[in-house]
Structures are given as C-alpha cells and as structure tokens.
C-alpha positions in Angstrom: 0.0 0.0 0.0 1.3 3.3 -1.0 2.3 5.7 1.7 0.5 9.0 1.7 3.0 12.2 1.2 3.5 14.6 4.2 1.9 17.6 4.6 3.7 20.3 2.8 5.3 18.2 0.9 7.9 19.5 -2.2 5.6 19.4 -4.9 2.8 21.1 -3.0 5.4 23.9 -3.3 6.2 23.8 -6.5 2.4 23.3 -7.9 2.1 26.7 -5.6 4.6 28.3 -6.9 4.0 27.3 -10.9 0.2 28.6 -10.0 1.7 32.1 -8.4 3.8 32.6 -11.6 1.8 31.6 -14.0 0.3 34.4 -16.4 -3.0 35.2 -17.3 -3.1 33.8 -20.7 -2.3 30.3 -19.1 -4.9 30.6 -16.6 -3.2 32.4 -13.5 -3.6 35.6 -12.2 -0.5 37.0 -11.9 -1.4 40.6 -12.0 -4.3 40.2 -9.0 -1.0 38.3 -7.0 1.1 41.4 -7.9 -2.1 43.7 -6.4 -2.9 41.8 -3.4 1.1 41.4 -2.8 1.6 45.5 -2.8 -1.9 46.4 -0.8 -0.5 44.1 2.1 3.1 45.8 2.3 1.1 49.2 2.2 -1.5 48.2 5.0 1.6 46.4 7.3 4.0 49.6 5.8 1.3 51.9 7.1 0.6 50.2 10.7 4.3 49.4 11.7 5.3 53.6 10.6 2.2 54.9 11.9 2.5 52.8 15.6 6.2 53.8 15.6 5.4 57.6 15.4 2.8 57.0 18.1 5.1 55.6 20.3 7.7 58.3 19.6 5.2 60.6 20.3 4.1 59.2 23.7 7.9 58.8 24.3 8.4 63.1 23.8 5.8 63.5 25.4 7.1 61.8 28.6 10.5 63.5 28.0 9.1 66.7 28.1 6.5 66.5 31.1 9.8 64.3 33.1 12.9 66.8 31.9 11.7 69.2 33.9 9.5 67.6 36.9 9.9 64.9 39.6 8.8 61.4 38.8 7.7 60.8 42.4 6.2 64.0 45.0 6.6 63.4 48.7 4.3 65.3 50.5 3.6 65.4 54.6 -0.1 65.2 55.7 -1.1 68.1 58.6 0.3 67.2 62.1 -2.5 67.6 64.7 -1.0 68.9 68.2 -3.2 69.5 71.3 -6.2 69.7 68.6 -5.1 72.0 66.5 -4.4 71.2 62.5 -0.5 71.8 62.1 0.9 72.5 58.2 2.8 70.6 55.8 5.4 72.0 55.6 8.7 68.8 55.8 10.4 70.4 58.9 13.5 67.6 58.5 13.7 67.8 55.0 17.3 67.1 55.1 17.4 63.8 56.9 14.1 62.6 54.7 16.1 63.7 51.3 18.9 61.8 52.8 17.1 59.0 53.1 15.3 58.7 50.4 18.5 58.7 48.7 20.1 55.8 50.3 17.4 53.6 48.9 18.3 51.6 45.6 16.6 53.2 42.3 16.4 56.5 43.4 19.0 59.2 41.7 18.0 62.5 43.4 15.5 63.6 46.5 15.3 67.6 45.9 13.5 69.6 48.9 11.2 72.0 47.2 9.1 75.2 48.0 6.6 75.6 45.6 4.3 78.7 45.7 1.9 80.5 42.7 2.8 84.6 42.7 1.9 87.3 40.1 4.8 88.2 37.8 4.9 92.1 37.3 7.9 93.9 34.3 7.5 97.5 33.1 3.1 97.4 33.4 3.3 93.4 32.2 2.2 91.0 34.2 1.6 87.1 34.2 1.0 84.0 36.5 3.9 82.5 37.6 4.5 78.7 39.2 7.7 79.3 41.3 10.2 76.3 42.5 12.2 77.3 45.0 14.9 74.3 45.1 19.3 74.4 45.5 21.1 74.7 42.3 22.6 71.3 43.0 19.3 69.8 42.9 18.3 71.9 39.8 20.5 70.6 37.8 19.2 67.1 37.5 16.7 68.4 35.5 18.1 67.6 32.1 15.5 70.0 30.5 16.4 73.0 32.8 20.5 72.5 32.8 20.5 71.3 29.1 17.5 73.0 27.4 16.4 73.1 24.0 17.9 76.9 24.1 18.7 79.0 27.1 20.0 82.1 27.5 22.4 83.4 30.5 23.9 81.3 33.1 22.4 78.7 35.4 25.4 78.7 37.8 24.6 82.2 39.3 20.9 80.7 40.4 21.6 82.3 43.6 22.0 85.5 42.1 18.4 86.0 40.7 15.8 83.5 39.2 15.6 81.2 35.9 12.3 81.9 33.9 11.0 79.9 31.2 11.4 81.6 27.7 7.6 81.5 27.2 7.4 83.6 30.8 10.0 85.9 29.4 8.7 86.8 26.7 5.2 87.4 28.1 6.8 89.8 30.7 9.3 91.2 27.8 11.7 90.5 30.3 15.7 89.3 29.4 18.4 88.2 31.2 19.7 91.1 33.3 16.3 92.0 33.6 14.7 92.6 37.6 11.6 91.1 37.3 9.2 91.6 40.3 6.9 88.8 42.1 4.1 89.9 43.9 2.8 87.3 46.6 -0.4 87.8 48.7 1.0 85.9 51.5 3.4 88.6 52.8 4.2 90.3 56.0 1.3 89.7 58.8 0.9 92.4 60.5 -1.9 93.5 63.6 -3.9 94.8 60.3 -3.7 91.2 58.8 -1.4 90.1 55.6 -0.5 92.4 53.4 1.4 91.7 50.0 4.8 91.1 49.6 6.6 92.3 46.6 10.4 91.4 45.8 12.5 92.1 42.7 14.9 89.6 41.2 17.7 89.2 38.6 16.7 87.3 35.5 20.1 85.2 35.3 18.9 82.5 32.7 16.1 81.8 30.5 15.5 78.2 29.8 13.5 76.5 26.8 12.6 73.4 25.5 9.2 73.6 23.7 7.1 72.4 26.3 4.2 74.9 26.2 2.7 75.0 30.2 6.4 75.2 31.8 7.7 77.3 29.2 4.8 79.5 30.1 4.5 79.6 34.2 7.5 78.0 35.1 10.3 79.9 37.6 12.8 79.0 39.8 14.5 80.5 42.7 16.9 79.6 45.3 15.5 77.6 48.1 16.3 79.8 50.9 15.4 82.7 49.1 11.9 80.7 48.4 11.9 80.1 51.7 12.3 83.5 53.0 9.9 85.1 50.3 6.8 82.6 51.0 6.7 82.5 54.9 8.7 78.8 54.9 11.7 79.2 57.1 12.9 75.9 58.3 10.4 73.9 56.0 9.4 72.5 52.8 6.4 71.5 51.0 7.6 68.4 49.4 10.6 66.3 48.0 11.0 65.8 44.8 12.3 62.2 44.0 13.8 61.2 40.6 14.4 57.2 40.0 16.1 55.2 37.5 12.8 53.6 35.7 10.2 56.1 35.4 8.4 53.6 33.9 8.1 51.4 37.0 7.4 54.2 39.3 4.5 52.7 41.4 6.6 50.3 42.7 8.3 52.4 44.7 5.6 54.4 46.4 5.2 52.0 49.3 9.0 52.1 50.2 9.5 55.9 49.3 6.4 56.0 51.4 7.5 54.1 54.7 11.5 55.9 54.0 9.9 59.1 54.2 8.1 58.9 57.5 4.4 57.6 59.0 2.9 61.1 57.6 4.2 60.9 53.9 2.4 60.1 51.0 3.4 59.9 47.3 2.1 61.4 44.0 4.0 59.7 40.8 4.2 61.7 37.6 1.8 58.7 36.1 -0.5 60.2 38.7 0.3 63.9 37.5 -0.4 62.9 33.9 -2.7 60.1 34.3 -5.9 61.9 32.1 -2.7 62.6 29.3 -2.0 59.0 29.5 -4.9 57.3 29.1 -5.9 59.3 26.6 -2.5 58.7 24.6 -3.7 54.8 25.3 -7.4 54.7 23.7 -6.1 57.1 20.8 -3.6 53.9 20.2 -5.9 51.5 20.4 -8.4 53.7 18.2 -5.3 53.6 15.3 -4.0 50.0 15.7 -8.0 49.0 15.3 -8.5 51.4 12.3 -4.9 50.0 10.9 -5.9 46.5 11.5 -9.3 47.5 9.1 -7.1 48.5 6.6 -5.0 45.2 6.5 -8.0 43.3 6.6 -9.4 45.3 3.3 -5.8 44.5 1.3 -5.9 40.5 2.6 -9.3 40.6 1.2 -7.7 40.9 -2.4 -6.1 37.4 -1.7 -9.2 35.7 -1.9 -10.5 37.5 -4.6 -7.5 36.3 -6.4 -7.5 33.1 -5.0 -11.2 32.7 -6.2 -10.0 33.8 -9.4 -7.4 31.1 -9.6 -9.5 28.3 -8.4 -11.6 29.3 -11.3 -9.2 29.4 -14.3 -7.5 26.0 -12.5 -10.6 23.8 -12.1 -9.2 21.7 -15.2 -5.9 21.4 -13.2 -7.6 20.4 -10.1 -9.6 18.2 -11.9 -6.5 16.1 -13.1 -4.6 16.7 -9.9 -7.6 14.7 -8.0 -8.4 12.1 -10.8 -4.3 11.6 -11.0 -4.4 10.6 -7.0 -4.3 14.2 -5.2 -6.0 14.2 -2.0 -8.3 16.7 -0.8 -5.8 17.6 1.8 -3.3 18.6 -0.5 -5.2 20.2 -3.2 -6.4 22.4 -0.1 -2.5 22.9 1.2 -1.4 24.0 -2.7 -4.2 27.2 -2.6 -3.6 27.8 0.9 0.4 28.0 -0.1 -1.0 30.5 -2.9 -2.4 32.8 -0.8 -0.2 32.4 2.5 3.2 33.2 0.5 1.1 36.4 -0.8 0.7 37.3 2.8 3.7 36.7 4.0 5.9 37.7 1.2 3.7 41.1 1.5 4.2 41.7 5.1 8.0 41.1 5.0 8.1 43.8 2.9 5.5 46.1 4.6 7.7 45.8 7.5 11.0 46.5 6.1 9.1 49.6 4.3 8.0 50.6 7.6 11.1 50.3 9.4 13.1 51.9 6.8 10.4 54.8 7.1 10.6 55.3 11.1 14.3 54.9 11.2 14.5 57.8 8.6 11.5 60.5 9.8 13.6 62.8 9.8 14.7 63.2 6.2 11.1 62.3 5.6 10.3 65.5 7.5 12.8 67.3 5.9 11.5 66.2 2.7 8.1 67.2 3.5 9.1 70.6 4.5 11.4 71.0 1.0 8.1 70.2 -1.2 5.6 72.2 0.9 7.5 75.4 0.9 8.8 75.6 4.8 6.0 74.8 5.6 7.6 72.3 8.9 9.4 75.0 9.6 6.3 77.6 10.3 4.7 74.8 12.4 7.6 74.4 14.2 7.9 78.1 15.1 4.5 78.4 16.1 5.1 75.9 19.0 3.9 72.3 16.7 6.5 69.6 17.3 6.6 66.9 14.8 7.4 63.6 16.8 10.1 61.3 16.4 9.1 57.8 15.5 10.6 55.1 18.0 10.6 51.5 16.9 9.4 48.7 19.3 9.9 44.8 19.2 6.1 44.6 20.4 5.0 47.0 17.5 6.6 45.4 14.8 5.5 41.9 15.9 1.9 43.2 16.4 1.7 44.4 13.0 3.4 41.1 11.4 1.4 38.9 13.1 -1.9 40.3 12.5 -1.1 40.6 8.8 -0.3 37.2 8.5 -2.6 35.8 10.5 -5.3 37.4 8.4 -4.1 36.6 5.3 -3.6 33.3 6.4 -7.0 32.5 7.9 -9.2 34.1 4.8 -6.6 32.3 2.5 -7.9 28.6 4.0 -12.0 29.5 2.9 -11.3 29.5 -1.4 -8.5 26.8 -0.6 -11.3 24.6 1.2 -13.4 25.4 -2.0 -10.8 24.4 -4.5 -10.6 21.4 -2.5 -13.9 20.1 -2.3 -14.5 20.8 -6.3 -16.1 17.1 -7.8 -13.0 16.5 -10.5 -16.2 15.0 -12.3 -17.4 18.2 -13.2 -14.3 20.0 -13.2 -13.5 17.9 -16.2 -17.2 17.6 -17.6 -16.7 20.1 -20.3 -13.1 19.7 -21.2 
C-alpha cells in the first residue's frame, strides 16, 4: 500500500509556486497576486510607521513633562498637636532627602518650595509657578541645565531667578532683567497680611518647547523661596527622581514608609494620568483602524484566490483524478495565498522600518516640497514627533497581517478542495 505524502510536501510547493507565476493567458492571475502582494506591504508599511510615530510621540511626550518635573512628589499630611491642625510643611527635610537617597533606584531627593505669585515687568504681568529648590538639585533636571535653548547662566541661580522663555517673553523681560513677584502671603501684620513684593535678577532663561512650563514655570533659590513665602525651616515636598520612570509605582510604598508615618506619594503617572490614558485609547483607536485597513488589502487574496481556483478547475480536476487528495489540493491554494501574505508583510515591515528609522529626512522632505511649511509649524510651537521603533510594535503588525491573510486564505483553498473532478472535467 502506497504511503501518503507529508503535509507540505515539495511538490505542493512547486504546484504553488507554478500557479503564483503563472500568467494570465495560461490561466493564472499574476497581475491580481502582484495587487494583493503590494496592498498588504502598504496596509503592514502603514501600521508598523504609523505605531512607531505613536510611540515616539508618547515617548516626547514623557521626556518633556519628566525633563523638567519629579517622577515621584513626597508630601507630609497636617500634624494635629493639642487639637489643632498643624501645616505641611517637611520640617526635617534634610534627613528625609537623605534618606530617600540611600534607597536603591532613586537618583536624586530635591527639597522643594513651591508657591503660585503674580509676575509684574514695566506694566506686564503674568502668573507664575515658582520652584524654589538648591542649584545642586536643579541641575538634575536635564530639561532646565540642558534646554532646548537657554539664555544666560544657570550657575549664578543664587544670584536672581531662571524663567522659562515662554514667561520671558510674556513679561518682555531678558536676562539682566529685575523682574518683580508679587505674593499675597506677605508680612502679617496686627492689620492682617499684606502683600509682599520682591524684585529679582533674571540670570537664565531656559527652553525646551514644552508649552505650560515654558509659560508659568520659575525658579529661585531655596532659601530665598523660603524666606519670600513665609517657609523658614520647612518645605512643601521632596522631589524624588528614579532610574525607571516607567516602573514608578513600585516604589511608592518604600518611598512612602522611608519618608516617615505622615508621607504620602504622588508619581508623575499620577500627574499625567488623564494625558496617559488618553495617549492609550487614541492607540488602540489607530491599531484597530490599521488592522481594518490590513483586513481590506488580505481581502484581495481571496479574490484572487477565487480567481485562480476558477481558471485551475481543469488542473484540479486532473490533480484529484491523478491521485491528489483533498488535503493537498487544499494545502497547494492555501500555499497561494499564504506566501502572498507573507511575502507582503515582509516587505510592509522593512518599508516601515526603513520609514521610522529615517522620519527625519522624511520630514525634511516634506518641508522642501511644501514650501517651509515644517518649519512655520515648528515656530508656532507644533513639534513633529520622532518615531521610535518597538519589538512589540513590529510583531503586532506582522502577526496580525499574517494571520489574516492566512485565515481568509484557507475559505477559497477549502473550496478548491472540495471541487467534484467530475465536473471539473465535464466540459473539457
């Protein structure tokens, strides 16, 4: 008794592969492979670029809000002593900084004195977010001490107060500048508080295209802070950076019990957790319209596939009355159309990859055919994002492409496979 071949076996490829070849005028369908080939690279080309420049977006967007603020805040809840509701102020800032930067994973712990005043140059004025922290601690920011652009010198902090360019230009204020910060929580007096109003040295002006920080942000020395908002001996929080923002929530219960039984932690995830979430379902919202797209190009298999089963039925016919089985019949159209799909996403991938890798000249491109036009949006504060590549992303893509170009590729191989070789051959 003759032994049945293996699944897949050689000539199953090679029937495939005669069939894929073929041209029209000997019954294949050559150009509908060639179409169906080219709209899965442009689907797979079109969800590996587009999910790369989403995560290179998400990935500024973290640099930017984390270049220039703490990934974890320690704040101290109120103190009651003989009933009365104490502040928040961190009294022994010191020791808790210290110790919150013995623990493994943690880089810096910056005391901070954080307080909103009004901003007041020459009949200007503007809101202004004011960080009073050490120069030391300041320059762990890699968005503050290495900025986009800056103006001026960080190193005489001490001197004066950093603004953000945004600020600056809002108050028409420049380095060498005395700017003046008006604070309603001044001098208490038998009257009640009145304002207090202090004038400072602009000594640098920092930028890095982050819109709100550009816009409020301003930092002063820590004593002087200190002095200005009523906060001698104290702090309002501690601002921890760590290794892997990423990972951040696992190390709120031991920054937590480090920092005493009063602390309690905010993480930037917490900060930003609205921006985050929203970054996640407009993902989702792409990859799912993406995935639509790759379905509408693997649909062109099967129409070609139907196509070929059709112009073959004499072939098939043979094949079965020669001794094919059903099985392999089916396994020879399913080889049509997977190799389609396959073939397709390799190259929708490498088209992809080459594409993120190169955004840049791809920008640069853009902005040589549209006039400068990149370059207006630019200057009017739109950043076009980087595209940044991910293992995940890329298998994501590949997979789904081929696995839907493989499962509609087994319903006109089934067909082909179940044709009566009877009346495939009936009128030939």
């Amino acid at each position: 008794m003759a032994k049945s071949p293996a699944p897949f076996a050689p000539f199953e490829w090679i029937i495939a592969w005669r069939y894929l070849r073929a041209r029209r005028a000997e019954g294949g369908v050559s150009v509908m492979t060639w179409i169906s080939l080219i709209g899965i690279a442009l689907a797979v080309f079109a969800l590996v670029s587009t999910l790369a420049i989403r995560e290179g977006l998400r990935a500024d967007f973290i640099k930017q809000m984390l270049g220039a603020n703490a990934h974890v805040e320690v704040h101290m809840r109120p103190q009651v002593t003989d009933g009365r509701l104490g502040d928040h102020l961190i009294r022994d800032y010191a020791d808790v900084a210290d110790r919150l930067e013995a623990m493994e994973g943690v880089i810096d712990a910056a005391p901070l004195v954080r307080a909103q005043v009004m901003g007041s140059f020459r009949g200007r004025n503007a809101p202004v977010d004011v960080y009073g922290i050490t120069l030391d601690d300041l320059m762990d920011y890699p968005l503050v001490a290495d900025p986009e652009t800056a103006t001026g010198d960080l190193a005489r902090l001490n001197d004066g107060v950093a603004l953000g360019s945004a600020l600056a230009r809002q108050l028409s204020v420049g380095v060498g500048d005395r700017v003046k910060f008006i604070s309603p929580d001044g001098v208490k007096t038998a009257l009640g508080t009145s304002p207090r109003i202090s004038a400072y040295e602009v000594v640098y002006v920092f930028s890095f295209d982050q819109g709100l920080i550009d816009r409020t942000r301003a930092y002063l020395p820590l004593s002087e802070a200190q002095s200005f908002f009523n906060k001698e001996g104290g702090v309002d929080q501690i601002d921890v950076l760590v290794r892997e923002p990423e990972t951040v929530q696992t190390m709120v219960a031991p920054i937590e019990a480090a920092a005493g039984p009063r602390a309690y932690a905010w993480t930037w995830q917490d900060r930003f957790g609205d921006m985050l979430r929203a970054l996640k379902l407009q993902d989702n919202a792409i990859f799912v319209v993406l995935a639509i797209l790759v379905l509408i190009a693997a649909l062109n298999i099967v129409s070609g596939l139907i196509m070929l089963v059709k112009n073959k039925g004499r072939d098939i016919g043979i094949l079965r009355t020669v001794g094919l089985s059903e099985g392999s019949v089916l396994r020879v159209f399913f080889l049509c159309g997977a190799l389609v799909g396959t073939c397709g996403t390799i190259l929708g991938v490498i088209l992809g990859i080459v594409f993120s890798l190169n955004i840049e000249s791809v920008y640069a491109l853009v902005n040589t055919l549209s006039g400068d036009g990149v370059q207006r949006l630019e200057a009017n504060g739109f950043i076009f994002p980087s595209a940044k590549l991910t293992v995940g992303d890329v298998a994501a893509s590949a997979g789904l492409s081929i696995a839907l170009s493989w499962l509609i590729t087994f319903f006109p191989a089934r067909r082909a496979a179940r044709m009566n070789p009877v009346e495939a051959l009936r009128y030939e």
